[in-house]
C-alpha positions in Angstrom: 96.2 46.6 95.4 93.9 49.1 96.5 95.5 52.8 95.7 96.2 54.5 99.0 94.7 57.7 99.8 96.8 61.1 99.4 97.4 63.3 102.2 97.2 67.2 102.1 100.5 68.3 103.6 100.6 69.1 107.3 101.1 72.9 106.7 98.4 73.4 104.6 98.0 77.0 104.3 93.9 77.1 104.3 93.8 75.5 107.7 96.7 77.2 108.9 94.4 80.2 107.8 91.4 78.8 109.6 92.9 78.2 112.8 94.7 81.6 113.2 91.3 83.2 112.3 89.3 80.7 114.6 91.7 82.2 117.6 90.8 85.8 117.0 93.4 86.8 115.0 92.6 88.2 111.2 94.9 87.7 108.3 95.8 91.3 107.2 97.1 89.9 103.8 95.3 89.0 100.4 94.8 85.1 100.7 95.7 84.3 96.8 98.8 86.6 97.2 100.1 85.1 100.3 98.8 81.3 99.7 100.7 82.0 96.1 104.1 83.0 98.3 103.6 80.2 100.5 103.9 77.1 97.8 106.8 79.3 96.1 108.9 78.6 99.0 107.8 75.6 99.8 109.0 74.5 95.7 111.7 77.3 95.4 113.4 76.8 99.3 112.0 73.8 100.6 112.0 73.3 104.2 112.0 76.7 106.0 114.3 75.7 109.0 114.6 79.4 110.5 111.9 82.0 109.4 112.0 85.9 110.3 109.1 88.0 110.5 110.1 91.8 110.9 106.8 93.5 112.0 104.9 90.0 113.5 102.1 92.4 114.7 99.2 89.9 115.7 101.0 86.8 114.8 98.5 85.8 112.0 101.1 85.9 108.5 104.0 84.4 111.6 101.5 81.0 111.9 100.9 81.3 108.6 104.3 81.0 107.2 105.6 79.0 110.3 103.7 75.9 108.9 106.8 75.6 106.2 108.9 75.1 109.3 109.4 71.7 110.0 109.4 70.6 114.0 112.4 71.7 116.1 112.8 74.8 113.5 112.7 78.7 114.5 110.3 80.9 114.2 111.5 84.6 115.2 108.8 87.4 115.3 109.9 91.0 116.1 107.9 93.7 117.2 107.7 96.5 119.8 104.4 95.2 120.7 103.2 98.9 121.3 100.1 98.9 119.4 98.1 97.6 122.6 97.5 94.6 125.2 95.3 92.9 122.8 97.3 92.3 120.1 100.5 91.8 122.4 98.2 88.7 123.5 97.0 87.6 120.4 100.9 87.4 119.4 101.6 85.4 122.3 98.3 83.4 121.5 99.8 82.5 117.8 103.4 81.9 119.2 101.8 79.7 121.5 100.1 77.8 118.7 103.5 78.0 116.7 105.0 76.1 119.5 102.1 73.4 120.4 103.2 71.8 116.5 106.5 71.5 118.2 108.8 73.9 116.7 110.6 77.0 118.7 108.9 80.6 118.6 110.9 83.5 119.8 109.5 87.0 120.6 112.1 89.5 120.0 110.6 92.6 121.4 111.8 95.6 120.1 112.5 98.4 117.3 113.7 96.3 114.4 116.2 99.3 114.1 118.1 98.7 117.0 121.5 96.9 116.8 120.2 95.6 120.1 117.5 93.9 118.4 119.6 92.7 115.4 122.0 91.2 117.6 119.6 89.4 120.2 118.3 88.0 116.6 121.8 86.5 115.6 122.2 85.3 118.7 119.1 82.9 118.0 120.4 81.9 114.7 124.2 81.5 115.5 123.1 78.0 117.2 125.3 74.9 115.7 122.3 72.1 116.8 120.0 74.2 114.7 120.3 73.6 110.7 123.3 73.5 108.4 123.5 77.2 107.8 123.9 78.5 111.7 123.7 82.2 111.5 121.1 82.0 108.6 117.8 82.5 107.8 115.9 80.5 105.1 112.8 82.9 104.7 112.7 86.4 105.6 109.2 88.4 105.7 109.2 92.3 106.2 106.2 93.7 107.4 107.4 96.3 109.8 108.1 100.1 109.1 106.4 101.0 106.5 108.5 104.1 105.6 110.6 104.2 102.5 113.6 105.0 104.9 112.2 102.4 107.7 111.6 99.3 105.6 114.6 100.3 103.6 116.5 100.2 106.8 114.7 96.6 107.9 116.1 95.3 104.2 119.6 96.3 104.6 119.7 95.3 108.2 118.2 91.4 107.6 118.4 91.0 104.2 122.3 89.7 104.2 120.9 87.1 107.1 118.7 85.0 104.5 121.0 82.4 103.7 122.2 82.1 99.7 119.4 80.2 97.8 117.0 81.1 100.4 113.6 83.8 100.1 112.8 87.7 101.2 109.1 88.9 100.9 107.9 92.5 101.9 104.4 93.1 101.8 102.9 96.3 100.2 104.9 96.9 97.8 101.8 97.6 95.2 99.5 98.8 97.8 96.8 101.4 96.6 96.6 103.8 97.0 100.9 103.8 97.0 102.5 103.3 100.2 105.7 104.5 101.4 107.0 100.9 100.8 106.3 100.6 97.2 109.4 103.2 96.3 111.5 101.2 98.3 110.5 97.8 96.7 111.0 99.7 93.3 114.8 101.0 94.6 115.4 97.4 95.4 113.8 95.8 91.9 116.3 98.5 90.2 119.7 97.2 92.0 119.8 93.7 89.5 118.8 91.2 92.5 116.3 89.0 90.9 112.8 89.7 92.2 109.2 88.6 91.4 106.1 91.2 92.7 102.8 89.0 93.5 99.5 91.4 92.9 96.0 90.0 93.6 92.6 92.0 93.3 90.4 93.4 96.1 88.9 90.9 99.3 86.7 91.4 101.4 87.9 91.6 104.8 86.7 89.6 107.8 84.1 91.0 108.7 82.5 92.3 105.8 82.3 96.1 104.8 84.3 97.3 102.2 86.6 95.6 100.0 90.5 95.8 100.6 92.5 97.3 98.3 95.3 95.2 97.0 98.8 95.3 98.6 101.1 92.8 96.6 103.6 90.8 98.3 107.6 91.3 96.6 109.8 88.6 96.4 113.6 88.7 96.8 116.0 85.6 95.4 118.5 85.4 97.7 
């Protein structure tokens, strides 16, 4: 019998990368370091059934990672959405595209510091219908506040919602030169929880120019 042909997975992060870049919208994130995060959880959690994205910005790292989310899953972004009407719509543009693969993307629009925001986003997860751990998150990304007390404050907030055996990532947690996250990555690496820091050299950026500087993605075991 004649060997059948293999298929690349459905999410597969270079075209998910293409696409979100073909609509407008750049990927602010060193390809190798999040492509390298990506097949980690796909191995580590397996199927992302509710993701989190604290700081969603433009929406590009929220398609990115929504492709490990099969169909019917949730995809939360949250954001205040005041950086502008551009990237408001390019965040709508992406949820758009999130939801167009068939799986539910929810806009939670707001300071991630709120108690108003937290608790509009447990309302989305406390569903029963959803997935086996109602209340949960598989995969958290924080991208938000990027003050050591901010994205402190982000962790402790929605950290305890990424369900036991699931994944936390904050990104720029090596940026050069330092940013204020990178003390709070370091505060977090020193409490025991397991951890794994992801650290890839300059890019160049989109549309040419200088090369980015490298930001490193941190990894929490849940």
């Amino acid at each position: 019998m004649p060997k059948s042909k293999k298929t690349k997975p459905e999410h597969d992060i270079a075209q998910r990368i293409k696409r979100i870049e073909a609509a407008g919208i750049e990927l602010k994130q060193h390809r190798e370091e999040i492509g390298f995060v990506y097949h980690h959880i796909a191995a580590h959690v397996g199927l992302v059934n509710a993701f989190i994205e604290v700081g969603a910005y433009e929406g590009a790292s929220l398609y990115v990672y929504a492709g490990l989310v099969p169909k019917g899953g949730l995809v939360v972004g949250i954001d205040d959405g005041k950086r502008g009407y551009k990237k408001r719509e390019r965040l709508k543009l992406a949820m758009g595209m999130i939801e167009a693969e068939g799986k539910r993307a929810e806009w939670i629009r707001g300071n991630s510091h709120r108690a108003e925001t937290l608790a509009q986003l447990k309302a989305l997860l406390s569903d029963p219908q959803r997935h086996p751990y109602s209340g949960y998150a598989d995969f958290l990304h924080i991208d938000g506040d990027h003050s050591q007390a901010g994205s402190m404050m982000d962790w402790k907030m929605y950290g305890p919602l990424v369900r036991p055996g699931g994944l936390a990532a904050f990104h720029d947690v090596r940026a050069a030169p330092p940013s204020r996250v990178v003390p709070t990555w370091d505060e977090i690496c020193n409490t025991g929880a397991l951890t794994r820091t992801i650290c890839r050299g300059r890019f160049r950026t989109r549309k040419g120019g200088k090369l980015h500087k490298p930001c490193g993605i941190g990894l929490v075991y849940c």
